[in-house]
N, C-alpha and C positions, 0 to 999 in steps of 0.2 A: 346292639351290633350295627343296625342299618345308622343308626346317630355318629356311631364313629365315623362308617366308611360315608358317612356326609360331608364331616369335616375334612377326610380326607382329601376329599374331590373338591371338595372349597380349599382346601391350602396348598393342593395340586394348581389350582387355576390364580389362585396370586401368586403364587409362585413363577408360574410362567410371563403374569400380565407384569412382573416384577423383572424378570430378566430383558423382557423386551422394553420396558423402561428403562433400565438399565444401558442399554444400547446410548439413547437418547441422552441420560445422564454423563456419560461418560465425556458423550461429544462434547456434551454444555461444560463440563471441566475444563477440557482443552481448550476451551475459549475463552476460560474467568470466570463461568460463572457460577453458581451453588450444585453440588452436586444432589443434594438432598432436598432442596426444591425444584429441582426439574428430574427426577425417580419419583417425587410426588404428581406432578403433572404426569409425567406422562404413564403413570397406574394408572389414574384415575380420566388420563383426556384420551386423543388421538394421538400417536407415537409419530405416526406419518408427519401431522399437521406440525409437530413439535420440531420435527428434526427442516422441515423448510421453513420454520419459522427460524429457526438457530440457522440458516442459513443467510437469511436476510439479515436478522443482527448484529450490528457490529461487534468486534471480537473485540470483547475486553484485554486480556491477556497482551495480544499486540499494542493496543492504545496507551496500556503502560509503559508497554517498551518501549514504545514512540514519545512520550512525554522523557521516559528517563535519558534517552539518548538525546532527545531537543535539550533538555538542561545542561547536561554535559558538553553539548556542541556550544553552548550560550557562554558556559563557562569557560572553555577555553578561551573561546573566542575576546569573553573581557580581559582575560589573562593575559592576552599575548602584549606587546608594543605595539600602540599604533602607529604606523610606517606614513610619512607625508609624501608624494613627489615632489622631486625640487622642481620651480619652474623653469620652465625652457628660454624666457626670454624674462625681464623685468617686466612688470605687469604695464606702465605708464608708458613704455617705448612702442612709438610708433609703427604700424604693419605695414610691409611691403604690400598693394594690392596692387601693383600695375600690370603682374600678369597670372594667368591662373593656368591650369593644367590644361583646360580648352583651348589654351591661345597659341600654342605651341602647334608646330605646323606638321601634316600628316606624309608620313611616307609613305609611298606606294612600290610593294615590291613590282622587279621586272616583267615577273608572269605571274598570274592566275594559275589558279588550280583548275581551274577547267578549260585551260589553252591547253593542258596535256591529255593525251589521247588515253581512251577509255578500252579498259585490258580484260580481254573475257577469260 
């Protein structure tokens, strides 16, 4: 009898170090990665140390997703036509440089803004 209620209290307590694995596993799925080697870590390791571990590691799950949609955007993008500008001027024709935007002469308005009176 006390052999049974041994077992018991041993399959009570994996039981429990198994749900709180579990916790730990779960997260690890939602990320990509095996759900049955990390319910094995964390039985058998620190669940705490596990679950900031999976916090630091990159998330698989997304990196696919980010890979599938880079191909996708790749693939349009060779799809489409590619568009030239036409030039604005024949390439060989000579450029006006005789004057530039600095050479133009500055207007000064009538009044300043601080020749008018200050309004409490």
């Amino acid at each position: 009898m006390i052999l049974v209620g041994g077992y018991l209290v041993l399959a009570v307590i994996v039981l429990v170090f198994l749900a709180i694995g579990a916790i730990v596993a779960v997260q690890a799925a939602w990320r990509g990665y095996g759900f049955v080697v990390w319910i094995v870590a964390a039985t058998l390791g620190n669940p705490v140390f596990l679950l900031i571990l999976l916090g630091v590691l990159p998330d698989r799950k997304r990196r696919r997703q980010r890979a599938a949609e880079l191909a996708d955007i790749r693939s349009r993008v060779a799809a489409r036509p590619r568009r030239v500008a036409a030039p604005t001027r024949p390439p060989d024709a000579p450029r006006d440089v005789s004057r530039s935007v600095g050479d133009g002469e500055t207007n000064l308005p009538d009044r300043s803004i601080g020749d008018e009176e200050t309004r409490g």
